[in-house]
C-alpha positions as CSV (number, residue, x, y, z in Angstrom):
1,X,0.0,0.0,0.0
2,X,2.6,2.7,0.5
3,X,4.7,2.0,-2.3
4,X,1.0,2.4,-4.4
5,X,0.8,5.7,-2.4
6,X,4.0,6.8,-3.1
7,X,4.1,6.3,-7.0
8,X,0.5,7.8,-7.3
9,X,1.6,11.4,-5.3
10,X,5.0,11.0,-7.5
11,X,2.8,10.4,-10.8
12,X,0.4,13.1,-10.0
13,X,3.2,15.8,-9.0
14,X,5.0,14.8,-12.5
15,X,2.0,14.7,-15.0
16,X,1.6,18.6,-14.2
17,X,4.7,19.3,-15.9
18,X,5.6,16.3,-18.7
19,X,3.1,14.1,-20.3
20,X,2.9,10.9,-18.6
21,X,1.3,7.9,-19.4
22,X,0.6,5.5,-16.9
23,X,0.4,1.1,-17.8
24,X,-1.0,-0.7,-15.3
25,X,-2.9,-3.8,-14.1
26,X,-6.6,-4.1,-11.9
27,X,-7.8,-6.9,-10.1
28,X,-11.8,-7.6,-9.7
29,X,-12.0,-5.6,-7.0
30,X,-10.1,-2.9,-8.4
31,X,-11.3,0.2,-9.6
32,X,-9.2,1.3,-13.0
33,X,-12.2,4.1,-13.8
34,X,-11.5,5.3,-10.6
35,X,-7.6,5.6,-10.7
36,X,-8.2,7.5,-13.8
37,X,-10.5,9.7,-12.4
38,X,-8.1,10.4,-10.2
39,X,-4.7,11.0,-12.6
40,X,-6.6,13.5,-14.4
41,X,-3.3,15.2,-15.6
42,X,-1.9,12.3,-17.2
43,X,-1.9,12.2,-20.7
44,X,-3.5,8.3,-20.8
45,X,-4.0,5.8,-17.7
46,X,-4.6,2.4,-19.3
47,X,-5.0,-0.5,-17.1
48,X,-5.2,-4.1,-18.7
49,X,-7.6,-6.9,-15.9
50,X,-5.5,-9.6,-14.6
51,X,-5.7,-11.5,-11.7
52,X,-2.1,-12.5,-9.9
53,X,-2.8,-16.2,-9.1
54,X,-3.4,-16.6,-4.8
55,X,-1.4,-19.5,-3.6
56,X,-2.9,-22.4,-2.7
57,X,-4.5,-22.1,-6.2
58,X,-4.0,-24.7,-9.2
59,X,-2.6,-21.6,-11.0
60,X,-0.1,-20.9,-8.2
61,X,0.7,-24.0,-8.2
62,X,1.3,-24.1,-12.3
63,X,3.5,-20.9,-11.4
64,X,5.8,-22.1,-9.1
65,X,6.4,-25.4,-10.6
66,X,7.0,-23.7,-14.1
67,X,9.5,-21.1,-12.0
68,X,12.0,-23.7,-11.1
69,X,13.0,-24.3,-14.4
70,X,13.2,-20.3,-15.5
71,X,15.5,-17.5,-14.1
72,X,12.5,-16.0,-12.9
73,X,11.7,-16.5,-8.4
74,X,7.9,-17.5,-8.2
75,X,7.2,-14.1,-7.5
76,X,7.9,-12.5,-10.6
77,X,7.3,-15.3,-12.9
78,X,3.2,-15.2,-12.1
79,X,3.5,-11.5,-12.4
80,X,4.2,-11.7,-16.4
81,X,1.3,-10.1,-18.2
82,X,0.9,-10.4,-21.9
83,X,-1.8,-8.2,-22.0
84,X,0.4,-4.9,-20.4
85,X,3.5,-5.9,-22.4
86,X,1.7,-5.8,-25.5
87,X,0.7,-2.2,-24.4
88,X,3.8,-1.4,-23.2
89,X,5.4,-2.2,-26.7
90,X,3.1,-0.3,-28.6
91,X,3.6,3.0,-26.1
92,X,7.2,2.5,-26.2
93,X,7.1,2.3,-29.9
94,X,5.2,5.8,-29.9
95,X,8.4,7.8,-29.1
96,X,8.4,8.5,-25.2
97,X,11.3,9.6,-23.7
98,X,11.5,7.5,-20.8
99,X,10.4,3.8,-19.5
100,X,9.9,4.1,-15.6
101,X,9.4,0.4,-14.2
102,X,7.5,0.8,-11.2
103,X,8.4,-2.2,-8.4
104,X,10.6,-4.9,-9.3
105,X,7.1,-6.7,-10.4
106,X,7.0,-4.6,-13.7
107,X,10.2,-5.5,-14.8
108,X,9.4,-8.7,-16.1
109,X,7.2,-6.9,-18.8
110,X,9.7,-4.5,-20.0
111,X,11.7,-5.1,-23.3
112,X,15.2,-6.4,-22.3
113,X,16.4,-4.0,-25.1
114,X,14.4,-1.5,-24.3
115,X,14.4,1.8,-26.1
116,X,13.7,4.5,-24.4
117,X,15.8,3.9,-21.3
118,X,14.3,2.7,-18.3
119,X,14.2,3.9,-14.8
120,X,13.6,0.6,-11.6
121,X,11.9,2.4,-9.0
122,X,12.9,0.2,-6.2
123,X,10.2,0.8,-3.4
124,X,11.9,-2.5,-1.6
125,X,14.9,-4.5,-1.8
126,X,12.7,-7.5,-2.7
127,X,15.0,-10.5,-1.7
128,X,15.9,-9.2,1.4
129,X,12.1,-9.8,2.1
130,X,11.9,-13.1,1.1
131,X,15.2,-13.8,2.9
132,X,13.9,-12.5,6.3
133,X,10.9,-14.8,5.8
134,X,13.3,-17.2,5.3
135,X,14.8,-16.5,8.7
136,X,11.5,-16.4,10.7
137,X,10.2,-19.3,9.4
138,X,10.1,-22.1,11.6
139,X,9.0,-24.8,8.9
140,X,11.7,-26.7,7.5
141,X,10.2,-27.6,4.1
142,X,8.6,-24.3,4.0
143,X,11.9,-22.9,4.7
144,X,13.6,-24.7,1.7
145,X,11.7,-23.1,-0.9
146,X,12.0,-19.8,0.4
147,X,15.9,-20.6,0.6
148,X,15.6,-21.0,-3.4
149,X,12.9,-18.1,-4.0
150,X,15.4,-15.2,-2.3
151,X,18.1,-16.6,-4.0
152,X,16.6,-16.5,-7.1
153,X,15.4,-13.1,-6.3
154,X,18.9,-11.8,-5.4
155,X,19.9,-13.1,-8.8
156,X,17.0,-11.7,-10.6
157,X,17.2,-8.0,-8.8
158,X,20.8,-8.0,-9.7
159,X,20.5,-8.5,-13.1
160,X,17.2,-5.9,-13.0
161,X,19.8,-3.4,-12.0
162,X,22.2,-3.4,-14.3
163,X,19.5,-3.2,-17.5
164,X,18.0,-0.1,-16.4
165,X,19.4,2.7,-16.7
166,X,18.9,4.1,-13.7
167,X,17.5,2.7,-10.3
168,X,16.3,4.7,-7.1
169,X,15.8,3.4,-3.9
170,X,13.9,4.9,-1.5
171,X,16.4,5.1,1.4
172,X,20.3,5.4,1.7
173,X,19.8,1.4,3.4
174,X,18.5,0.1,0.0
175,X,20.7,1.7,-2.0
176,X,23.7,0.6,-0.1
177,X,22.2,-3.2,-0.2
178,X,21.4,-3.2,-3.9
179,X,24.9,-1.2,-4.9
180,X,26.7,-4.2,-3.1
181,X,24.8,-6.9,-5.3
182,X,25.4,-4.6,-8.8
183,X,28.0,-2.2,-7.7
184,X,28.4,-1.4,-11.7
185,X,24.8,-0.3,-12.0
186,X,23.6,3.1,-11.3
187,X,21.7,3.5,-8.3
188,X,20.7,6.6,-6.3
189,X,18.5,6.7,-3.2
190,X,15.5,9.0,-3.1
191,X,13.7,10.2,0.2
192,X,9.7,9.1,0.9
193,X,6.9,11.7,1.7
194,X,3.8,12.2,3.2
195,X,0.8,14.6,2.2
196,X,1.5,16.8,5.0
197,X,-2.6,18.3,4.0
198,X,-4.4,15.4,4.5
199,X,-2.8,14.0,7.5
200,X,-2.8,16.3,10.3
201,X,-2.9,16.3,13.9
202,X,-6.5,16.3,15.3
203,X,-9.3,14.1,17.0
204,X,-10.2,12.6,20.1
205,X,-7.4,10.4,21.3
206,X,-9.2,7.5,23.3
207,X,-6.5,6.2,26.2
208,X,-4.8,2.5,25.8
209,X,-5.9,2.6,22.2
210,X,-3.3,1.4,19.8
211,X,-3.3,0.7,16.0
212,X,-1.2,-0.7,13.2
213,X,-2.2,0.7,9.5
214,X,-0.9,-1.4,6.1
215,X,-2.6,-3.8,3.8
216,X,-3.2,-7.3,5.1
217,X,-2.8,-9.2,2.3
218,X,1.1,-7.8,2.0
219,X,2.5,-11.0,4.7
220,X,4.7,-8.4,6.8
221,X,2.0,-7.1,8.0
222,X,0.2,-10.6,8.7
223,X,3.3,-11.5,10.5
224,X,3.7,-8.2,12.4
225,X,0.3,-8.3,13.7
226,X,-0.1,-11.9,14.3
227,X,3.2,-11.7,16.4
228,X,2.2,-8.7,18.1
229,X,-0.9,-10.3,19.2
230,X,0.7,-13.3,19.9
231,X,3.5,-12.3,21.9
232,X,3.4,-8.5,23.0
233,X,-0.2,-7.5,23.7
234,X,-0.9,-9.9,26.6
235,X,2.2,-7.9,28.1
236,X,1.0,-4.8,27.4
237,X,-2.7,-5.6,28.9
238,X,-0.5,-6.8,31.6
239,X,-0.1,-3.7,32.8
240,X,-2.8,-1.6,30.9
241,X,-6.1,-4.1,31.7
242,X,-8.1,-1.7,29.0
243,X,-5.6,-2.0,25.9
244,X,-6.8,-2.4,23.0
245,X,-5.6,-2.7,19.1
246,X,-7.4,-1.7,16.2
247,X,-5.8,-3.3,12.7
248,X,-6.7,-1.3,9.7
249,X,-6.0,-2.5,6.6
250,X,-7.7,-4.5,3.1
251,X,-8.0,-7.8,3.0
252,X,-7.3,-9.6,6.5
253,X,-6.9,-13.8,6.0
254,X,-9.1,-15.6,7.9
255,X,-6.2,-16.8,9.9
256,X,-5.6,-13.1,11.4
257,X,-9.4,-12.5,11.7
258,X,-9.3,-15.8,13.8
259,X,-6.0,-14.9,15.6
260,X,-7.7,-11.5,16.5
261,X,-11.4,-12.3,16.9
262,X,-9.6,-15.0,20.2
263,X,-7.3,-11.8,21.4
264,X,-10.2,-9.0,21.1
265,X,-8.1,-7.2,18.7
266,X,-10.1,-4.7,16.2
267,X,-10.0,-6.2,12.6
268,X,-11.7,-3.2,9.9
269,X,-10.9,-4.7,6.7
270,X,-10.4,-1.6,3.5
271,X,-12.1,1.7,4.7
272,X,-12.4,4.7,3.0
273,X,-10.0,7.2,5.2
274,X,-7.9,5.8,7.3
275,X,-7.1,9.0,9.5
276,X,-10.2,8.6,12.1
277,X,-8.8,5.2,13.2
278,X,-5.1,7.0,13.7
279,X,-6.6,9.5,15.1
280,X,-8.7,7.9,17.8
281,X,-5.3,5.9,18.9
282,X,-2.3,7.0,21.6
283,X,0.0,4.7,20.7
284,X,0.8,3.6,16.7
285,X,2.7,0.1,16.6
286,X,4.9,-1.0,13.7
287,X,6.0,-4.3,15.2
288,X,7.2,-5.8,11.6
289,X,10.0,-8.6,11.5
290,X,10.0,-8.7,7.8
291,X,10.2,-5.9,5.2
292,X,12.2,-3.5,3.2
293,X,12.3,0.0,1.6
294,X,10.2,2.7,3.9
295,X,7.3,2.5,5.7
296,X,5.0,4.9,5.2
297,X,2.8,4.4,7.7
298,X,5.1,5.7,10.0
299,X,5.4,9.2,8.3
300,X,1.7,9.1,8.0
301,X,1.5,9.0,12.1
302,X,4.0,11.3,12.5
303,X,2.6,13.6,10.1
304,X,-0.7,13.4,12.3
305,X,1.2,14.1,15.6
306,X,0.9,10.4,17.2
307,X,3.4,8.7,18.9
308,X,5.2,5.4,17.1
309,X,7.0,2.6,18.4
310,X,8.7,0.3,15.7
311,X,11.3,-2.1,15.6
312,X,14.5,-1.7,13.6
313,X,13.1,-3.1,10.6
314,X,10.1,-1.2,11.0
315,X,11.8,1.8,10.8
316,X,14.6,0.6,8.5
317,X,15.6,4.0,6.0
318,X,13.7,5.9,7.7
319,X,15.4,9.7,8.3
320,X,14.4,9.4,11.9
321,X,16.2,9.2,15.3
322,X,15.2,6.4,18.1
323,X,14.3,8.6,21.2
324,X,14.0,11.5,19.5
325,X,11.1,10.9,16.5
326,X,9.9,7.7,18.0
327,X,10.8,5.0,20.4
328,X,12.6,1.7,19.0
329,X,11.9,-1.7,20.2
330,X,12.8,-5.4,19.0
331,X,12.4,-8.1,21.6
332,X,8.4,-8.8,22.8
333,X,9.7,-7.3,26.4
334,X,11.1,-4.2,24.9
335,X,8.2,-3.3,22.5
336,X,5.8,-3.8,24.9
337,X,7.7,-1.9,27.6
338,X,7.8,0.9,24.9
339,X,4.1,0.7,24.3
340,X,3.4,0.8,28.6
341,X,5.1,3.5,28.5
342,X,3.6,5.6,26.3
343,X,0.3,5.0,27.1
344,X,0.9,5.9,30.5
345,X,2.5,9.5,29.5
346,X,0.0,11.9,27.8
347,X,2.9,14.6,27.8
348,X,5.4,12.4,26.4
349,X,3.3,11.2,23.6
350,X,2.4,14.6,23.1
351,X,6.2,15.6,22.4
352,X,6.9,12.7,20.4
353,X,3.8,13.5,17.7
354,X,5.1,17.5,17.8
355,X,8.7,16.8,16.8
356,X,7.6,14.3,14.5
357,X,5.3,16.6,12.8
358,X,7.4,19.1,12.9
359,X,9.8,16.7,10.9
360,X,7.8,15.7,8.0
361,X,6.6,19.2,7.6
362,X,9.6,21.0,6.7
363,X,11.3,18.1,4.8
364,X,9.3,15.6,3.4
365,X,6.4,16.7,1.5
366,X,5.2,14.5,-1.6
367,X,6.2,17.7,-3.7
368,X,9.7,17.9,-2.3
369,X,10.3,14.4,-3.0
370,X,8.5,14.4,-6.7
371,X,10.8,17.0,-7.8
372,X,13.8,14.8,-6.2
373,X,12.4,12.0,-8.4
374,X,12.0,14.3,-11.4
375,X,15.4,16.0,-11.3
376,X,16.5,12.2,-12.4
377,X,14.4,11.8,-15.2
378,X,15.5,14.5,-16.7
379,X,18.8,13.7,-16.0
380,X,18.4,10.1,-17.4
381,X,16.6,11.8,-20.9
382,X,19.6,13.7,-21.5
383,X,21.7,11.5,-20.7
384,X,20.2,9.5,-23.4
385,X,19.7,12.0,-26.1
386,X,23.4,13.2,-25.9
């Protein structure tokens, strides 16, 4: 979700001043009429249906079996889509001046040789995902396979690298991590944003509320709340009987719906603003194990003034300082010590949400960042032409 977020504030900034095209794919629940309506600036927003096969499914199945024998991890192999690189070739054929591959995922469907040259927009270092699911997973066979799926990955995001021309990270972190697997290819780090407008402080905190904000279906966030539940919260309620957790997010698995409904943990499911539920909360968690580029949920609470605890990966490229923007915690003891804390202190959350606020509002806007992000297009085009 905040990678999404991210490309469409960048997308939106940048089809004010350049015509910009946008290639993209929908689901059935998806709404491509609506993304249009909302990218009115771009020159053309064309989205072609197509569903990525769920595992457990016979097409998943068909996937990963037919990934073993290709240079392509599981992962990216299901995420080839004739229908957008049909489109793509046409577009490209049209005379743009740039190719901007938008996650790893896209990658797949763009021209080896492509012509114009092509920008990776790294929003993750993907196999260092898969390789910390690796680590905290405590099934052996299941464990195997994502041995050979990160591996492949590394591989595959190595080569990805070298044929763009150009790949930007999100954070100095990922840069540093993909530079050491393709130290020849170009690769600059970018800074995230958050729409310092539409999140703001405001709204009636409710005491030993907490929340966590992300899409369900991405598994770092399954992990991180499942664990949380799991292993923090009965600490935390330990100490503050009237704690409570409110998960907000699309697309919760009946295994975390389970896992919660048995804790008394708040599951919403998609809503349409996400702010009230941040709002109503003293504390936000970020408890994730497993991830990579930025999160930006955490700007997103800072931006409204709240108070975050996250763990190290949580908060992983991040511009932010432990103690000083928000409190860092990675043992069950620590995080919920951290959490206890909090809730207990009005006055200190209150200090943590005004420097953080403070923070995002004179340095990371979405149009700061856009014209970051633009400045290398440009640079790339020339480049190119001369």
């Amino acid at each position: 979700m905040g990678g999404r977020l991210r490309s469409f504030h960048i997308v939106s900034e940048l089809a004010r001043r350049h015509r910009v095209s946008v290639l993209t794919t929908h689901g059935p629940s998806d709404d491509p009429e609506g993304l249009a309506r909302e990218l009115t600036h771009c020159e053309d927003v064309v989205s072609v249906p197509y569903a990525i096969p769920k595992a457990g499914s016979v097409d998943f199945a068909v996937a990963l079996g037919r990934s073993w024998f290709s240079p392509y991890p599981a992962d990216l192999w299901k995420c080839q889509v004739p229908g957008l690189q049909a489109r793509l070739r046409e577009t490209l054929a049209s005379g743009v001046d740039l190719c901007v591959a938008d996650f790893l995922v896209a990658m797949p469907n763009v021209p080896r040789l492509s012509r114009p040259p092509t920008i990776l927009f790294e929003h993750n270092v993907e196999y260092m995902i898969w390789k910390r699911l690796c680590e905290v997973e405590g099934r052996g066979w299941r464990r195997a396979l994502l041995t050979l799926e990160w591996r492949k990955m590394r591989r595959y995001e190595r080569r990805a690298c070298k044929q763009a021309r150009l790949t930007v990270a999100v954070s100095e972190a990922d840069r540093l991590l993909l530079s050491r697997e393709a130290p020849e290819a170009d690769i600059r780090a970018m800074a995230t944003g958050v729409d310092t407008s539409y999140f703001q402080p405001g709204g009636n905190e409710k005491p030993g509320t907490m929340v966590f904000t992300g899409a369900m279906d991405w598994y770092p966030n399954e992990d991180a709340v499942i664990d949380f539940t799991e292993r923090i919260l009965p600490l935390v309620r330990g100490a503050v009987p009237e704690a409570s957790l409110t998960v907000v997010g699309r697309n919760p698995s009946e295994r975390l719906k389970q896992i919660a409904a048995r804790a008394g943990v708040r599951i919403t499911g998609t809503v349409p603003d996400i702010r009230p539920h941040v709002a109503n909360a003293a504390v936000c968690v970020v408890p994730l194990r497993v991830g990579g580029g930025t999160r930006l949920k955490i700007f997103e609470a800072l931006a409204m003034g709240k108070a975050v605890v996250s763990t190290t990966i949580g908060a992983e490229g991040l511009p932010i300082k432990p103690g000083e923007h928000f409190l860092q915690a990675d043992t069950p003891g620590e995080f919920a010590d951290a959490v206890i804390g909090l809730l207990r202190d009005s006055g200190r959350r209150r200090a943590f949400g005004t420097v953080g606020r403070r923070l995002v509002e004179e340095r990371y806007s979405w149009g700061q960042v856009a014209r970051q992000f633009e400045g290398y297009c440009e640079e790339v085009v020339v480049e190119h032409a001369g």
